[in-house]
N, C-alpha and C positions, 0 to 999 in steps of 0.2 A: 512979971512984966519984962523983966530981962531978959527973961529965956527966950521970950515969944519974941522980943524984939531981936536976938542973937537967931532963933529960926529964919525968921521974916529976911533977914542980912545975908545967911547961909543958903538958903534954900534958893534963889535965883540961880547963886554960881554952881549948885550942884547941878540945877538944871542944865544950864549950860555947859557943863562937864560933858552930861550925862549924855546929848544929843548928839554929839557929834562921835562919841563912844558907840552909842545905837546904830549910826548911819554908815560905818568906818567898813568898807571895802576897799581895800587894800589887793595890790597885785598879788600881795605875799598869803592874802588870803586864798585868792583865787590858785596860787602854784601847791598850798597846802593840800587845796581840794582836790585838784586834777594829781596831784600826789599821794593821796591816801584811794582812790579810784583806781589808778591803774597800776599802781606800785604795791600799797599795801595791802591795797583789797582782791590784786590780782586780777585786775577785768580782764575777760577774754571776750572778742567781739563775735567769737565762732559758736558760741552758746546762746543758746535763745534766753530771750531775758523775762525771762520767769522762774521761779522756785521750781513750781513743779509743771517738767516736762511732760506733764498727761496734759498739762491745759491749753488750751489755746489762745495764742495771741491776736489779737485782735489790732488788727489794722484799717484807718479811716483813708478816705482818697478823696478828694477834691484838687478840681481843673480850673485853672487859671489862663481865660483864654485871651491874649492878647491880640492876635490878628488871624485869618487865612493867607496865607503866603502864594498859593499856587492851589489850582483843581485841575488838574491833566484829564481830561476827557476820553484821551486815547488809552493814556497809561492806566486809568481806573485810578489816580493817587491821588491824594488830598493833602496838603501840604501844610500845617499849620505851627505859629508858636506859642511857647507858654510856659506856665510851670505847674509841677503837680505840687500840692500842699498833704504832705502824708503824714500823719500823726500815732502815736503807740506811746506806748507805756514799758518800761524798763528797770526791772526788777534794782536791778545794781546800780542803776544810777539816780538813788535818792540817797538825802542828806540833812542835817540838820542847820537851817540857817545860823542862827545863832554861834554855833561852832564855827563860822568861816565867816565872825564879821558882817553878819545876816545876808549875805549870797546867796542870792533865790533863784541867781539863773547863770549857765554860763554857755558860751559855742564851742564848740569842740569839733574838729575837722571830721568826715560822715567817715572818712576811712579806719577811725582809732574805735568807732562804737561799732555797736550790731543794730543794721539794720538790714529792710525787706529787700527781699533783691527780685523789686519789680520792674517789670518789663514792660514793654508794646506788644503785644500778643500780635495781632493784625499789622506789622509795619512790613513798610516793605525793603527796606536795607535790613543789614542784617543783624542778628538778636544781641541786643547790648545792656548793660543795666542804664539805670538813671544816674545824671548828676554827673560831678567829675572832683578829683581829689582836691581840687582850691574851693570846693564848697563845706560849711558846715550846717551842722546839726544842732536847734536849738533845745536847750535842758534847761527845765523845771526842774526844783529842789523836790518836790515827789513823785519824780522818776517821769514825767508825761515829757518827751520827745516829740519835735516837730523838723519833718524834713525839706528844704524850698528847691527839690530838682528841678534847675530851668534845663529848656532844652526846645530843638525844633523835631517836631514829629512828622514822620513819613507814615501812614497810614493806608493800606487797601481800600477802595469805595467804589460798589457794584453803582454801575450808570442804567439809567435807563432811560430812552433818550426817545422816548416814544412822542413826548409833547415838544421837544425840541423848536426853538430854542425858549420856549413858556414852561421848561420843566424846573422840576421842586425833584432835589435829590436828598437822601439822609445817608449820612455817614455816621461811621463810630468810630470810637478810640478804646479800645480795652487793654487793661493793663490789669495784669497779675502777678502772682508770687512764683515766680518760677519754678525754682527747687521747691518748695515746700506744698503738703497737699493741705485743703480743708481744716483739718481737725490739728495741724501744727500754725498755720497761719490762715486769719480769717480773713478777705480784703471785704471790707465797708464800701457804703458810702458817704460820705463826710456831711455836714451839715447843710452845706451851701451848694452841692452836687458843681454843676457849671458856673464859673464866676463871670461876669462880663464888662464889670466897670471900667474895666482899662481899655476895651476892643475897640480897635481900627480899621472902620468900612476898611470892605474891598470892595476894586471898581465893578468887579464881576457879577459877585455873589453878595448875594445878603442874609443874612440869619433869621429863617421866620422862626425858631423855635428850637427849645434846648430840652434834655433829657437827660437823667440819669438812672441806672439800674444793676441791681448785683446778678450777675449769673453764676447761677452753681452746675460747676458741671461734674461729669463723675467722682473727679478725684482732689480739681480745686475748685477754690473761687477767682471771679474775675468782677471787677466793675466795668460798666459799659454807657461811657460817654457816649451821648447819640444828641447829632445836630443838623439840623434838616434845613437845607438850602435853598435859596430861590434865585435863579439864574435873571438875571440884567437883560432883555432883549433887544436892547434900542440900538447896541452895535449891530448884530445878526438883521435886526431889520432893516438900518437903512444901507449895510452893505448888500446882502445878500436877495431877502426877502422883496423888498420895492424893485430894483432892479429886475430879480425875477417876475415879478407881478408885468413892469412897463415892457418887456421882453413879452410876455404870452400876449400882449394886446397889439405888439406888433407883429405878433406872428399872425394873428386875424387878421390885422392889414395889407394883407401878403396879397388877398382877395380885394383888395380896394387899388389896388397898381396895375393902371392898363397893361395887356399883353405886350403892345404894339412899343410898349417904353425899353422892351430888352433887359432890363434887370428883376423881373419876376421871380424868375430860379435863382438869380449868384444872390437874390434878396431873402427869401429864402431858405438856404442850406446857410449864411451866415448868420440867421437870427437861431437853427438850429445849433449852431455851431456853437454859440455864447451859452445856450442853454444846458451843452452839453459842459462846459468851462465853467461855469457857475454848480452844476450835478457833483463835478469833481472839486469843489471847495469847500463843497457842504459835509460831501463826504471822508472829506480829507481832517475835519475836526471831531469827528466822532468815533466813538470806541470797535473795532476791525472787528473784535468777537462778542459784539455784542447779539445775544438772543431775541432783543426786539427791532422791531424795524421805525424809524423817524417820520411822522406823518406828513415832515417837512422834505424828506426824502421819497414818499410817494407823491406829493404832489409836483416836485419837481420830475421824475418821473414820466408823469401823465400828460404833463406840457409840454416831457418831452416825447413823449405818446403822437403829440395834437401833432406838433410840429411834424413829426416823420410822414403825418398821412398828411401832414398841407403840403409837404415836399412834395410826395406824388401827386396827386390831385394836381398840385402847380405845373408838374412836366406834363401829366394829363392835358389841360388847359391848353397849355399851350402850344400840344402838338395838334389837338381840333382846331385851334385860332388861324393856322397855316393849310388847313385842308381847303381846297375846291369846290362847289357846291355842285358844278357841274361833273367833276368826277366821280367828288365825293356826296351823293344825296346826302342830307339830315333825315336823318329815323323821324316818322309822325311823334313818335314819345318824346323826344326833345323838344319836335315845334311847339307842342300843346304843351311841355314845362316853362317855352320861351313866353306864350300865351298866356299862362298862369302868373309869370315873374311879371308883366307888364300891368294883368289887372293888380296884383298887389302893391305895384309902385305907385299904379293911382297916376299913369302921365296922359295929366287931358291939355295936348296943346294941338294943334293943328295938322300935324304928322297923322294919317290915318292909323288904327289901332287892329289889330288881328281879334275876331271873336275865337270863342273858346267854341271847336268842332264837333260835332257829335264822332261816333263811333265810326258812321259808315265812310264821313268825310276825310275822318283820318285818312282811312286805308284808299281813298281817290283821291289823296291830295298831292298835288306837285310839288315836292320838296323844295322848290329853288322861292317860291311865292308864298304870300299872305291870304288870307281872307278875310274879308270884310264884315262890317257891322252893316246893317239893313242902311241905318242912318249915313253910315260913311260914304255907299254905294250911292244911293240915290245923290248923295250931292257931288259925287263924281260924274255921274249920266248928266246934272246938269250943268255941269262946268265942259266938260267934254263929250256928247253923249254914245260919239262915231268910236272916241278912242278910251278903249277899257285898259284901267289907271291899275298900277302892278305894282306892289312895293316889293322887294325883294329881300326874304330870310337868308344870312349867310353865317356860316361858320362863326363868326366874331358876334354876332348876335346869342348865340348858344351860348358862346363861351362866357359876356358879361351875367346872363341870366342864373349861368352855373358857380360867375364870382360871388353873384349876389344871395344867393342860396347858401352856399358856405361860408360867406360870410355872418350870417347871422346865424347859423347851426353853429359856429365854432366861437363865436361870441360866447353864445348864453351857455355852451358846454364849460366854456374858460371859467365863467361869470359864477355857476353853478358848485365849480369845482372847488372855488379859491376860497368861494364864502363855506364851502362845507368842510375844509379843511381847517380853517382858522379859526371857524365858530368851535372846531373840538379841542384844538389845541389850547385858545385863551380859555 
C-alpha cells in the first residue's frame, strides 16, 4: 500500500518533468542542427541530393495565382503575380528529432541548400532563377523540402483577336529545370496544379478556366500552367462599338438631307472622317503582327466601304440637283425610276401623279414633263378642258428619287452587316 501510494505521489511530478523535457526546442537545439548539416556533415549545396547520382530527382510545381496585373495586346505579354510552391526531397537534410530537442522542422535561407534552378521558360525579360536570397526554404526532419518563390511573371501569350473584343485567349507559364535534363531532374506537377483562393478580379479579364500539364520535351521537362481568359467588353462597346454602329446610321442619313440645305457633302466626308478616327483606335489596341484579321476590324472597314460610295454618290447627287432640264434633258431611264420611287411611296394627295410608260413612250417622251393616269387626265379636261395641265420633271425630282433609293439600299446593307458580324463574334 505504501508503495502504490509513493507511485501515485511520484508519478504525476515525473510526468510533469517529463513534458516539458519532450517539447524542449531550444535555439541551442536548433544551432546544434544547422551545425552538424553544414559543418560536420559537410553539406554542399552543388551536389544533387541524393545518394545515388543515377537517379533522379523528382520535383513537384504548383502555382499560386494571386492576380493578373496587365494583358498587353500589342506586346503579346501577360502580366501576372504569385508564387510557385515547389517541393523535393533531400538526401542530407534528414535528421533525427529526438536528437535535437524533437525539431521536426527548421527554415534555412534557399541560397545555403540545393535547390532546382527553375525558370520561366516563355518569359519575356530576361532568363533569371526564382526567388531571392531574403527567402527561405522549408525542412522537414525526413528530408522533404518545400520552396515559396514569390515573384511577378512576365510571360509570352500568342493573341488572337479574330472575335475581338468577345474573344477568349489562353496563355501559359512554363517553368523548368534549366541546367539539368530529364533523367537528372524531373519537374511534376504538384497536387493542386493552379491555386486560386487568394485571386483578385481584374477589371479586364476574367478566368474561365485553369489547366495544368507536364511537357516532356527532348532533353527535359517542363510543367505548363495554362489559363484561358475571357476579355470584359462593355468598355470596347460603349466606347467604340455604339458609337461606330450610331455613325453607320448616320452615314444613311446622309440621303435623308435635302440637297438644297448645302451641307450634303462637308456632312458627309465628316461622318467618314470619324469612321475613319474610330478604324485608327481599334487598330491601335491590337497586336501589329498578328496573323489573323479582327472581325471588328472588317466591319469597321466595310462602313468604311459604305461611307466612301455615299461620298460619291453624294457629290454625284448633287451635281444632277444643279443641272437644267432645258439644257440638260433627264434620260427616260431616270424619269421611269422617278415613276417607280413615287408608286412606292404610295403619295395619293391631290398633286397629279406620273404613270409608269410603256417602252415606246419612253423613247417619245419629252423629258422636261409628266404623264398622266387616265383618271388624272379626264379631271384635268374637266377642270380646264381648252388648257392641257403639265406638271413638270426636274433634276431635283431625280435627285430625291435617287436619295430615297439609296437610302434604303444602304440601310438594310448597314442593318445586314452589323447583325452578321456580331451574331459571329458573340
Amino acid at each position: 500500500m505504501e508503495l502504490q501510494k509513493l507511485v501515485s505521489m511520484v508519478l504525476p511530478f515525473l510526468m510533469i518533468m517529463y513534458i516539458p523535457k519532450a517539447n524542449a526546442q531550444t535555439s541551442d537545439d536548433a544551432k546544434n542542427l544547422l551545425h552538424q548539416i553544414f559543418n560536420a556533415s559537410a553539406y554542399n549545396k552543388a551536389v544533387r541530393p541524393i545518394y545515388e547520382q543515377t537517379m533522379t530527382t523528382n520535383v513537384s510545381i504548383e502555382f499560386y495565382l494571386t492576380s493578373i496585373l496587365d494583358f498587353d495586346s500589342q506586346k503579346e505579354k501577360l502580366t501576372t503575380s504569385g508564387f510557385l510552391i515547389i517541393s523535393w526531397n533531400d538526401y542530407y537534410l534528414q535528421w533525427t528529432p529526438a536528437t535535437y530537442g524533437n525539431l521536426t522542422s527548421v527554415f534555412i535561407p534557399q541560397d545555403n541548400v540545393w535547390k532546382p534552378d527553375i525558370s520561366l521558360q516563355n518569359g519575356v525579360s530576361e532568363l533569371k532563377g526564382l526567388g531571392s536570397s531574403s527567402l527561405f526554404v522549408y525542412v522537414l526532419s525526413d528530408g522533404a523540402l518545400t520552396w515559396y518563390p514569390v515573384g511577378i511573371f512576365e510571360s509570352t501569350c500568342g493573341i488572337d483577336i479574330t472575335y475581338f473584343p468577345f474573344d477568349i485567349q489562353t496563355c501559359t507559364l512554363t517553368f523548368t529545370a534549366w541546367s539539368y535534363t530529364k533523367t537528372e531532374v524531373r519537374v511534376m506537377v504538384g497536387k493542386k496544379g493552379i491555386i486560386l483562393d487568394e485571386y483578385e478580379e481584374n477589371s479586364e479579364w476574367s478566368i474561365v478556366d485553369t489547366s495544368v500539364d507536364t511537357l516532356e520535351q527532348y532533353t527535359d521537362a517542363a510543367v505548363v500552367f495554362s489559363i484561358k481568359l475571357k476579355r470584359k467588353p462593355l468598355f470596347v462597346l460603349l466606347n467604340v462599338i455604339l458609337p461606330v454602329i450610331m455613325l453607320s446610321l448616320l452615314n444613311v442619313c446622309i440621303f435623308v438631307l435635302p440637297a438644297e440645305s448645302g451641307e450634303k457633302a462637308s456632312f458627309s466626308v465628316t461622318v467618314f472622317l470619324a469612321l475613319a478616327v474610330f478604324l485608327t483606335m481599334v487598330t491601335a489596341t491590337l497586336p501589329q503582327n498578328s496573323e489573323k484579321i479582327s472581325l471588328l476590324g472588317i466591319y469597321l472597314v466595310i462602313i468604311a466601304g459604305f461611307s466612301t460610295v455615299i461620298v460619291i454618290l453624294t457629290l454625284f447627287i448633287l451635281r444632277l440637283n444643279f443641272r437644267n432640264v432645258d439644257e440638260d434633258p433627264i434620260p427616260p431611264c431616270l424619269i421611269q425610276l422617278q415613276v417607280i420611287v413615287e408608286k412606292v411611296r404610295c403619295r395619293k394627295c391631290n398633286k397629279l401623279r406620273p404613270a409608269i410608260m410603256s417602252e415606246t413612250e419612253v423613247h417619245n417622251f419629252d423629258p422636261g414633263y409628266t404623264v398622266y393616269t387616265q383618271d388624272a387626265t379626264s379631271a384635268v379636261s374637266q377642270s380646264n378642258p381648252t388648257t392641257p395641265h403639265k406638271s413638270k420633271i426636274t433634276w431635283n425630282h431625280i435627285c430625291n428619287a435617287l436619295d430615297f433609293i439609296f437610302f434604303w439600299i444602304f440601310l438594310i446593307a448597314t442593318f445586314i452587316t452589323t447583325v452578321a458580324i456580331f451574331s459571329i463574334c458573340s
